[in-house]
C-alpha positions as CSV (number, residue, x, y, z in Angstrom):
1,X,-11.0,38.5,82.7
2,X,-8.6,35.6,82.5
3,X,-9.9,34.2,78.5
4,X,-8.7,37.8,77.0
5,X,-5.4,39.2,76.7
6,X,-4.8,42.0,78.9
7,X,-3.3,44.1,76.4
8,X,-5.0,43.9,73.3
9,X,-8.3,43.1,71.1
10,X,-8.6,39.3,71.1
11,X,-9.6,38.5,67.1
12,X,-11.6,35.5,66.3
13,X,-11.8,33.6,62.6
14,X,-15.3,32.9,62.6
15,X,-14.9,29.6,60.0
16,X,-18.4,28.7,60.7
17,X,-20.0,26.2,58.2
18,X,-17.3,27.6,55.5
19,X,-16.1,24.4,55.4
20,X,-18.7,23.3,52.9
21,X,-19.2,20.4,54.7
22,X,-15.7,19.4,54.3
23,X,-13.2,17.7,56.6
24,X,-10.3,18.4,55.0
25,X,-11.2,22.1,53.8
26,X,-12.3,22.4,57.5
27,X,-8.5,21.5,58.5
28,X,-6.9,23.9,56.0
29,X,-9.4,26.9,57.5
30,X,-7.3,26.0,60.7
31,X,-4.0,26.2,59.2
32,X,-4.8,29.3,57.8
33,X,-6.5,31.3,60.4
34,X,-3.4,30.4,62.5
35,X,-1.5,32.2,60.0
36,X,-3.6,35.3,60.2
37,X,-3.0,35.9,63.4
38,X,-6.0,35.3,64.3
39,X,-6.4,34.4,68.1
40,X,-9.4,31.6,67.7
41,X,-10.9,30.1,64.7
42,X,-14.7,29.2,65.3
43,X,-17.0,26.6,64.1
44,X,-20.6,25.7,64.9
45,X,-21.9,22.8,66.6
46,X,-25.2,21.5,65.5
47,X,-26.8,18.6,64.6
48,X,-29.7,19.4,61.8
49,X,-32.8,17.3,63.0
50,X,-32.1,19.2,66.7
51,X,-31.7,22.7,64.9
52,X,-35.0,23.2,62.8
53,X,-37.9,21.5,61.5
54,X,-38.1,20.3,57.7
55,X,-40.1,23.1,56.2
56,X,-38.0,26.1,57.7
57,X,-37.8,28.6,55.3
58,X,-34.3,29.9,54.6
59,X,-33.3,33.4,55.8
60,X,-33.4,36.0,53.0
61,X,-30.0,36.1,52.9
62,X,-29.8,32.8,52.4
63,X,-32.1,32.3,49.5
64,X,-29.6,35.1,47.9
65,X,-26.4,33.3,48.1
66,X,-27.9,29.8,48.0
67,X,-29.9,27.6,45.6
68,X,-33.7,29.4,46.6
69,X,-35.1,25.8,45.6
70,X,-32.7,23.8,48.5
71,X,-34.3,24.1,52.1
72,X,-33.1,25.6,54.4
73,X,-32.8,21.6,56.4
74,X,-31.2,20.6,53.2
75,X,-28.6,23.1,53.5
76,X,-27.6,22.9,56.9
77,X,-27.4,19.0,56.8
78,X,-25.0,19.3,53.8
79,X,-23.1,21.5,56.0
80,X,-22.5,19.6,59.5
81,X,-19.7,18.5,60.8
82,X,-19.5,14.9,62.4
83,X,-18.7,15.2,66.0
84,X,-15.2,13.0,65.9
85,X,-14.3,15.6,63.1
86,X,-14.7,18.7,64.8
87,X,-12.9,16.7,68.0
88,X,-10.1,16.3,65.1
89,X,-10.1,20.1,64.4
90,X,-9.7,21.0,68.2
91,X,-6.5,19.0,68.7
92,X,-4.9,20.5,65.3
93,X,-6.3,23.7,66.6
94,X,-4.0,22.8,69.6
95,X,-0.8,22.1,67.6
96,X,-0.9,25.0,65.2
97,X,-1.1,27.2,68.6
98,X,-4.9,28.8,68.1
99,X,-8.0,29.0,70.1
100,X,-10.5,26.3,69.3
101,X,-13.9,27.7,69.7
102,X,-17.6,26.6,68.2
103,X,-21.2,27.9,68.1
104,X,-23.4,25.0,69.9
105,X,-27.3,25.0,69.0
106,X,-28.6,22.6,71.5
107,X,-27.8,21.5,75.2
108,X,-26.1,18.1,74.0
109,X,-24.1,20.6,71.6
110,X,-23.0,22.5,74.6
111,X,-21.8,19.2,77.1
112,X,-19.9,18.4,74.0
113,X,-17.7,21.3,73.5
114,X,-17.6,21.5,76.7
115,X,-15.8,17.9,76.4
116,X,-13.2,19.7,74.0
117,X,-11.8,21.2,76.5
118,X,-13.3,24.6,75.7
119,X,-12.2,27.8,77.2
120,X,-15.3,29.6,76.4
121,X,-18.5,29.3,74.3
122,X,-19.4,31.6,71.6
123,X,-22.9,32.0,71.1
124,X,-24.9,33.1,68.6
125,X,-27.1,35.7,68.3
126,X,-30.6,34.0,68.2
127,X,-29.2,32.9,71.9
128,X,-30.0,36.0,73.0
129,X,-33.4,35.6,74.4
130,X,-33.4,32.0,75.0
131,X,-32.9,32.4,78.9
132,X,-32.8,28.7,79.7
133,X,-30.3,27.9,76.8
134,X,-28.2,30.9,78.5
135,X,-28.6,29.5,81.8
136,X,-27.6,25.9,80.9
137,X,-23.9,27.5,79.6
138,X,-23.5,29.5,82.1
139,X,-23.6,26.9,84.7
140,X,-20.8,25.4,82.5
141,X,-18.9,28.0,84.0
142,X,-16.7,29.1,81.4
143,X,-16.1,32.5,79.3
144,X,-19.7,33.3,77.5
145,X,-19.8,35.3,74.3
146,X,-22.8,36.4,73.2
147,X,-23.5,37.8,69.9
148,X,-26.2,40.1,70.3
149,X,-27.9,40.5,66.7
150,X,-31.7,40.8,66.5
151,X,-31.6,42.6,70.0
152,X,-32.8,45.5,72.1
153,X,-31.0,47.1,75.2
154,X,-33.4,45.4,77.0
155,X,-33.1,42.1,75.7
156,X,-29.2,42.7,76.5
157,X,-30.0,43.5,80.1
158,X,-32.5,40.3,80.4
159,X,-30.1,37.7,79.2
160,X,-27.3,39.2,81.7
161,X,-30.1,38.8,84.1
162,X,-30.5,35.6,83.5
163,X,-26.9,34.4,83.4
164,X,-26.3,36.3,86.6
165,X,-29.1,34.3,88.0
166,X,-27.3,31.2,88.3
167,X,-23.4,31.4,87.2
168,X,-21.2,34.6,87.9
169,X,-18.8,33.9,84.8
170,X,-16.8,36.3,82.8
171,X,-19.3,37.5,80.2
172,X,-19.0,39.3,76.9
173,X,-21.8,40.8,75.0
174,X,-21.3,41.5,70.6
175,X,-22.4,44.5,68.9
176,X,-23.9,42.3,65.8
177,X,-26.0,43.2,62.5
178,X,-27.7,40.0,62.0
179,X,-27.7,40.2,57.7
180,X,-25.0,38.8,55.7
181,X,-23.3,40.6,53.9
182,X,-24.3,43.7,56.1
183,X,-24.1,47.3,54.8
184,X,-21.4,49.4,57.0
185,X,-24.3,51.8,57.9
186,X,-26.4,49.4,59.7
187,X,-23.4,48.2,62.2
188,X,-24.3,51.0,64.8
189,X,-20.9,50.6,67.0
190,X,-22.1,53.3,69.4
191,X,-24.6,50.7,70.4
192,X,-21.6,48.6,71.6
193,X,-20.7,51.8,73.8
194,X,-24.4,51.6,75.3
195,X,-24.0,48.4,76.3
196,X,-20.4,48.6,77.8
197,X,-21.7,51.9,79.6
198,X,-25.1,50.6,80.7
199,X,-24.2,46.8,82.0
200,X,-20.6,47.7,82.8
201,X,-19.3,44.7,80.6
202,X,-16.6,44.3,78.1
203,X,-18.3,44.5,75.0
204,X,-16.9,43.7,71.2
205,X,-18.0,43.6,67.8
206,X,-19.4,40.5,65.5
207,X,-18.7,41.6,62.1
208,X,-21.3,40.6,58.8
209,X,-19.8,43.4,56.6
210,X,-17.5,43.2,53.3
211,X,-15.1,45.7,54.8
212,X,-12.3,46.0,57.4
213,X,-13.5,49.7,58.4
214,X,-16.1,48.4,61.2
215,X,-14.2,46.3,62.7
216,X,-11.4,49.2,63.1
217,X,-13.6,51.5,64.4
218,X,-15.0,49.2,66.4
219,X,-11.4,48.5,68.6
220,X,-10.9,52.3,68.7
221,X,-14.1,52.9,70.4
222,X,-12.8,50.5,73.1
223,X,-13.9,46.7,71.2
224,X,-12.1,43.9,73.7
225,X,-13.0,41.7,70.8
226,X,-13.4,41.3,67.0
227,X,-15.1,38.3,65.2
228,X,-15.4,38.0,61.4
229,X,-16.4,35.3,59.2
230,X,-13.4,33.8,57.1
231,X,-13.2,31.7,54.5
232,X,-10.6,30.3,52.1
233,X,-12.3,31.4,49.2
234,X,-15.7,34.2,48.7
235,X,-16.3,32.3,45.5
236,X,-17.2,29.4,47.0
237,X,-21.1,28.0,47.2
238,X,-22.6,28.7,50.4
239,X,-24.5,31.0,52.6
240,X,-21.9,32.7,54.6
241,X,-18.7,32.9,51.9
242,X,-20.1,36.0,50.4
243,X,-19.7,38.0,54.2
244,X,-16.0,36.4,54.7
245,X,-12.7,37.8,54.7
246,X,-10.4,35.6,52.7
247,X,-7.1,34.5,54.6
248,X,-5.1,37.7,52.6
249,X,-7.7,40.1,53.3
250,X,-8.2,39.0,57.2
251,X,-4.3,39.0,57.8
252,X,-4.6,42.5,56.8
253,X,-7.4,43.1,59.4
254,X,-5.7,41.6,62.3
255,X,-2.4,44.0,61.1
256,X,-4.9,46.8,61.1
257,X,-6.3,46.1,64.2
258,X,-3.0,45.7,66.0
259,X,-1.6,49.0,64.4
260,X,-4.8,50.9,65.8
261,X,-4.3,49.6,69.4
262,X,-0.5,51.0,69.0
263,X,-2.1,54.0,67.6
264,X,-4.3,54.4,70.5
265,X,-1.3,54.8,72.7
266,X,-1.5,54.7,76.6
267,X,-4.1,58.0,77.3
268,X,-1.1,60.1,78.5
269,X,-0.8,63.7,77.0
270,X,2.7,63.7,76.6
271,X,5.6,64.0,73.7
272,X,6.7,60.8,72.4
273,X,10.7,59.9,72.2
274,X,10.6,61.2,68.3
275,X,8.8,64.7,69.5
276,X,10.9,65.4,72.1
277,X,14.0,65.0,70.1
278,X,12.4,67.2,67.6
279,X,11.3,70.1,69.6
280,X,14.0,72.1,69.5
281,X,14.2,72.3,66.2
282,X,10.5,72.8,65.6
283,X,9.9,75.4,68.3
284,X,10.7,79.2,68.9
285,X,12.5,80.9,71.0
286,X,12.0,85.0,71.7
287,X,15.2,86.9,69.8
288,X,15.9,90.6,68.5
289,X,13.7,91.6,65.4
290,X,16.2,94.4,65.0
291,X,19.0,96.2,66.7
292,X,18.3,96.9,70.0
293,X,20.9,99.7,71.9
294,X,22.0,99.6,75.1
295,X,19.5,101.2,77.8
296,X,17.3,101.0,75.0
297,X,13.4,100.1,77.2
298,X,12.4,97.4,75.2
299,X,9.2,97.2,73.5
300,X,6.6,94.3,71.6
301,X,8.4,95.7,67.7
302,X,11.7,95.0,68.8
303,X,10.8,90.9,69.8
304,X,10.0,88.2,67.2
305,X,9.9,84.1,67.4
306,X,11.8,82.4,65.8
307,X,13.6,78.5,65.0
308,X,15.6,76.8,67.3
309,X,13.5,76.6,70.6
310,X,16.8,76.6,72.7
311,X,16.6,80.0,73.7
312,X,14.4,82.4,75.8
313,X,10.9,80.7,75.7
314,X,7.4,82.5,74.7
315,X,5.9,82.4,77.7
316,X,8.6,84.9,78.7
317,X,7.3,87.4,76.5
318,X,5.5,90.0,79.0
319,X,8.4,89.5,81.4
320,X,10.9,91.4,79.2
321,X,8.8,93.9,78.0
322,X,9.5,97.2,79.5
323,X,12.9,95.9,80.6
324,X,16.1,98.4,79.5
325,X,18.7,96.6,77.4
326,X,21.9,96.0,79.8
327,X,23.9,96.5,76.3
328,X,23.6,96.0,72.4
329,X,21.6,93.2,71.1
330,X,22.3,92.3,67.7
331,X,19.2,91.3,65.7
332,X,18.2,87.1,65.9
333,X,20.1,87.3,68.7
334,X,18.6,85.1,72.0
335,X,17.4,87.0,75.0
336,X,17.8,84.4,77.6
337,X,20.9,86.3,79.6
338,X,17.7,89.4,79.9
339,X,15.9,86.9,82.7
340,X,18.9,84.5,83.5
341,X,17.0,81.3,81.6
């Protein structure tokens, strides 16, 4: 799969609308997702009159980290970016050397991220059963990310279905917990597993929680990606701040992340460079436990183990037992000259 690293989890800054609505704070979530480490930072694409009607209710979550007495329009239009803005944040996106990437809503949201320049599209979660929306990216034929909040296996294995139907790109389905902020206990990883196992997909993890411990687990049980909200500041008004990793806290989750996939190792049962120089000096070697006399049969009380592992080894043990001592063996003393070792 070209879009992801071969080597490693590929970490996205999901900026979202924590821009506030603003330009400029939407430029400095750039700069500082870039300095994360952070692979991509990600926005959304949406105009408000396409995305809901007027009297849409806000999400529960939403009435609990925003004013309960705003709509739910209200707040998203207070929110959007203008088109030749977010165009603006994918060529500094370019300069500062990260992945642009943004959430579209609508089909005229999709041709114009597609106009970006796009290497992918990261969708959303509610995309997950909207066949014809899925269809209409995938015949974009680019990357597809889909966030998979909301969802059953099933509804998993119908929208691959329905990709599959008319475009044969590199897809990528998102363990997601549609709340915000989400309660470690609800994230379910091993779901993730299930559908890795069962569509035979690279699979990842969208992250809603306040901790760095899912998304850690979530690249040892094999993640290929990680996406988190971010935000330069949790105390800030709006709906998704609250469920964000500040810039400190997600440059510490992209140093976790890349110390667990060192950790991981290659799958090889085998001493590393630091074990092997210390196993001779950690392991045993079979030596006198007390004077033993020439023609002497040797028996299991005269044998002990003992530090450094340079002489007669363990597995030895039965072979020298019975044998007659060719002369006097002091105690400690190593027994390799009894079986030529």
């Amino acid at each position: 799969m070209s879009f992801l690293p071969p080597d490693r989890c590929y970490i996205i800054a999901e900026a979202g609308v924590n821009h506030n609505g603003n330009a400029e704070m939407a430029r400095e979530l750039v700069r500082a997702a870039r300095k994360t480490g952070a692979d991509a930072v990600k926005f959304q694409t949406y105009r408000t009159e396409a995305l809901l009607v007027a009297g849409a209710p806000k999400a529960k979550y939403q009435l609990q980290t925003t004013d309960p007495g705003e709509s739910q329009f209200e707040m998203l239009r207070k929110l959007e970016l203008p088109r030749e803005t977010q165009a603006e944040l994918a060529a500094l996106a370019a300069r500062e050397g990260i992945e642009f990437l943004s959430t579209p809503y609508n089909f005229e949201d999709v041709d114009f991220i597609d106009s970006l320049g796009v290497r992918a599209f990261k969708l959303a979660s509610i995309h997950l059963v909207e066949w014809p929306f899925l269809q209409y990216v995938a015949r974009k034929g680019k990357t597809m990310i889909v966030s998979t909040g909301m969802g059953t296996l099933k509804d998993v294995e119908d929208a691959a279905k329905a990709i599959r139907e008319v475009s044969d790109v590199p897809l990528i389905f998102l363990q997601c917990t549609t709340n915000y902020p989400s309660p470690p206990e609800d994230a379910n990883l091993r779901a993730m597993v299930t559908m890795r196992e069962r569509l035979r997909l690279p699979v990842g993890y969208s992250d809603h929680t306040q901790s760095q411990t899912c998304c850690v687990a979530a690249v040892a049980l094999g993640a290929v990606m990680i996406e988190k909200h971010f935000t330069l500041d949790n105390t800030l008004p709006g709906p998704d701040h609250s469920s964000a990793a500040a810039p400190g806290e997600f440059a510490r989750l992209v140093g976790y992340i890349r110390e667990t996939e060192r950790a991981l190792g290659s799958g090889r049962k085998e001493p590393s460079a630091a074990e092997a120089a210390n196993a001779p000096g950690m392991r045993r070697s079979i030596v006198a436990r007390r004077r033993i006399a020439a023609g002497e049969t040797i028996t299991a009380d005269a044998l002990t183990l003992k530090r450094p592992g340079t002489g007669l080894a363990p597995r030895h043990w039965e072979e020298i037992l019975g044998l007659k001592a060719p002369r006097d063996i002091a105690p400690d003393e190593p027994l390799n000259f009894l079986i030529g070792e």
